[in-house]
C-alpha positions in Angstrom: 0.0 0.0 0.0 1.3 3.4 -0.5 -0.3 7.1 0.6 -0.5 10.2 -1.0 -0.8 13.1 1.7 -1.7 16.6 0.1 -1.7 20.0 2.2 -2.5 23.4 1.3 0.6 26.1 2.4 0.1 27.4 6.4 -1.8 30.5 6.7 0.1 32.9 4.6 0.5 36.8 5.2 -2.3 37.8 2.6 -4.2 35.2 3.9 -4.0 36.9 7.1 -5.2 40.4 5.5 -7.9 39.1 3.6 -6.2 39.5 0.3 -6.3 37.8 -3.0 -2.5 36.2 -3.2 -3.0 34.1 -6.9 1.0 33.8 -8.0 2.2 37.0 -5.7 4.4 35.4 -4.0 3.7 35.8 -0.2 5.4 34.2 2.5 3.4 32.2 5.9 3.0 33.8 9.0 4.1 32.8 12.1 0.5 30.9 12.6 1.7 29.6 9.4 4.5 28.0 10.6 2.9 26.6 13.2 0.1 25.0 10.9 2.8 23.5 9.0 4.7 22.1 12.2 1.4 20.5 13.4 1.1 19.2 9.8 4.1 16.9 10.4 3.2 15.8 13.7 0.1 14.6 12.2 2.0 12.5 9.5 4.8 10.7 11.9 4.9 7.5 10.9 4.6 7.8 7.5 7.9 7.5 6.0 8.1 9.8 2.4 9.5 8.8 -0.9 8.8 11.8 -3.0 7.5 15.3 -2.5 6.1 17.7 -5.0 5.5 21.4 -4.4 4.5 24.9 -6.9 7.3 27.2 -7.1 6.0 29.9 -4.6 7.4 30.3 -1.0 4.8 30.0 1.0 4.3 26.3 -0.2 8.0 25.6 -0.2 8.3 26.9 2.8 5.8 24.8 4.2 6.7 21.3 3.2 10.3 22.4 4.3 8.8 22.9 7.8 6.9 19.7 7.2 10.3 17.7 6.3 12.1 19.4 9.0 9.2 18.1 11.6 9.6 14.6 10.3 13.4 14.2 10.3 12.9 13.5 6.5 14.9 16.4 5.4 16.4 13.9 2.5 13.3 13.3 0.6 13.9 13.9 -2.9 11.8 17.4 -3.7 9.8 18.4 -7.3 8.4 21.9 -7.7 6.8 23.3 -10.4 4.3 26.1 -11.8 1.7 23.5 -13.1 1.1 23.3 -9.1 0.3 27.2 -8.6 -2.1 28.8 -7.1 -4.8 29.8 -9.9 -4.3 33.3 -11.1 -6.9 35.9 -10.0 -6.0 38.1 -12.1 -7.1 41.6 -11.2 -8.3 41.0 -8.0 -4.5 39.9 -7.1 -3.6 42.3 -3.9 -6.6 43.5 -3.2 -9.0 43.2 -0.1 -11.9 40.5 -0.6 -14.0 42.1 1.7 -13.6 45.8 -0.2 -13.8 43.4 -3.3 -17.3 42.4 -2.1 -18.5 45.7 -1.4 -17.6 46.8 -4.9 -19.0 44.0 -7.1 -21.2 42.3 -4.7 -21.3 39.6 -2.3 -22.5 37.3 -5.3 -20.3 38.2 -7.7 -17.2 37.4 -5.8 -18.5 34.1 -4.4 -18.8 33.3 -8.4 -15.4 34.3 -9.2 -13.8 32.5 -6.2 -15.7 28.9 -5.7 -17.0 28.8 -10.0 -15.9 26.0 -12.1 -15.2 27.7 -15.6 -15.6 31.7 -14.3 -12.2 33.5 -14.4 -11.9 37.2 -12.6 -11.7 40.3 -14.6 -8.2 40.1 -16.8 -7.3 43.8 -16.5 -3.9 44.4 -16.2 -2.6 45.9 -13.2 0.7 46.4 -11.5 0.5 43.1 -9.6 -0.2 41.5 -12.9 1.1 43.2 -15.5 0.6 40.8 -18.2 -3.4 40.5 -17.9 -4.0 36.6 -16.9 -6.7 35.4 -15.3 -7.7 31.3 -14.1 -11.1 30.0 -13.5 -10.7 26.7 -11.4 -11.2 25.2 -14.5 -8.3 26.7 -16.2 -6.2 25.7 -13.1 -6.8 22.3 -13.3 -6.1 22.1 -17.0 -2.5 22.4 -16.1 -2.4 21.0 -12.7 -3.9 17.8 -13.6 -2.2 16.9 -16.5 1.6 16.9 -13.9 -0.2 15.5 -11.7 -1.6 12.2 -13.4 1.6 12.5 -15.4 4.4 13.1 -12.9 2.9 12.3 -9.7 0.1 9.6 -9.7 2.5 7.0 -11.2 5.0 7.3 -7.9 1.9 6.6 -5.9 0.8 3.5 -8.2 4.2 2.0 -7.9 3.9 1.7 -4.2 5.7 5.1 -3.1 4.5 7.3 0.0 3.8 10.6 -1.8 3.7 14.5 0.3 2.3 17.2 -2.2 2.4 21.1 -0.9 0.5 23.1 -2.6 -2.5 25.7 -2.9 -6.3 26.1 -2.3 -7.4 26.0 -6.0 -4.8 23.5 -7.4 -5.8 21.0 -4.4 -9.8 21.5 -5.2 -8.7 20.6 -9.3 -6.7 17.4 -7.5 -9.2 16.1 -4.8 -12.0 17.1 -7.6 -10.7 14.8 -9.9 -9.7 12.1 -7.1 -13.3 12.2 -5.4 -15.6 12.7 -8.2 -17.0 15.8 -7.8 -19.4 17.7 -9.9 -18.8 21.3 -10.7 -21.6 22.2 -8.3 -20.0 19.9 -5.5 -16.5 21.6 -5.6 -18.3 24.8 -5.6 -18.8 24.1 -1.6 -15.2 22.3 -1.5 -12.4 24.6 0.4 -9.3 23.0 1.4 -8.1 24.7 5.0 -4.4 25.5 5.4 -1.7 23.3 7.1 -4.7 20.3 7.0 -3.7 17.0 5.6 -5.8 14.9 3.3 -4.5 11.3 3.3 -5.4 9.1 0.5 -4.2 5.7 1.1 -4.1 3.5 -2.1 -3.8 -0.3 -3.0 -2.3 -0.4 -6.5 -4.3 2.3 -8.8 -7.3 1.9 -6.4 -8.0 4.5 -3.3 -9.1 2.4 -0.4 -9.5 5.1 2.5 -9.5 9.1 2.1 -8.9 10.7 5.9 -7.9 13.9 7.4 -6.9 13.3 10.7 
């Protein structure tokens, strides 16, 4: 049998002010820190193979609190963009609260929790470049590393640790559970939380969170 833990980063400092982070790249807080620490007391005794990570801090800096926790400071590590945060575009940096008032309560809950609705694309200083990601969009390029890159290491019998972000998790556990677009609409991932799968082969056998 083999496991593949997922986490979402500890608390991070936009998290802490309310903001929308995307792919600014923020560190944790201090509470994050301490999320991630109790993140690898809840995973002692499982003994890591592989982990993967995106390429912002506040994720790497997590799973290297993680490692640190669980004396498994060796364990080979993967990071890559495919595992970012989605892009919000032009509500990067700003206030979600202030965001509500603006364009509505409604309006924002769409753009956050949707399946296929991205935020507005202008381009502002914090992204210059005019992107935006629906969850949709996320998971067509977080999905595709991880059935390619990842899955397989967990199929072939190896204990697998991914760090990584609210929106590429929901794309992952999504696709793991079965949800329908409505049923990930209601699906948020809280920081420094494990989610063990535990597998047999190809085939999931238990799904905890202790």
């Amino acid at each position: 049998m083999s496991k593949l833990v997922l986490i979402r980063h500890g608390e991070s400092q936009w998290n802490l002010e309310n903001r929308f982070t995307g792919w600014v790249d923020v560190d944790i807080t201090a509470k994050g820190e301490a999320e991630a620490k109790a993140a690898g007391e809840k995973l002692k005794g499982i003994k890591f193979h592989v982990a993967f990570s995106s390429v912002l801090k506040r994720a790497n800096h997590t799973l290297e609190i993680v490692l640190q926790t669980l004396g498994q400071t060796d364990v080979p590590i993967h990071k890559h963009q495919a595992l970012n945060e989605r892009h919000y575009g032009a509500l990067q940096g700003l206030n979600k609260a202030e965001t509500a008032q603006k364009y509505g309560e409604e309006q924002v809950k769409i753009w956050r929790r949707s399946y296929d609705v991205p935020p507005p694309k202008d381009k502002t200083d914090l992204n210059p470049e005019g992107i935006s990601e629906s969850l949709k969009d996320t998971a067509a390029r977080t999905l595709p590393y991880f059935n390619e890159m990842i899955l397989p290491e967990v199929h072939n019998g190896k204990n697998v640790l991914v760090v990584a972000h609210g929106n590429s998790l929901r794309s992952i556990v999504m696709s793991l559970d079965n949800l329908t677009r409505d049923e990930v609409l209601e699906l948020n991932i809280p920081t420094g939380s494990p989610i063990i799968y535990e597998y047999l082969g190809e085939k999931i056998l238990t799904k905890t969170m202790p």
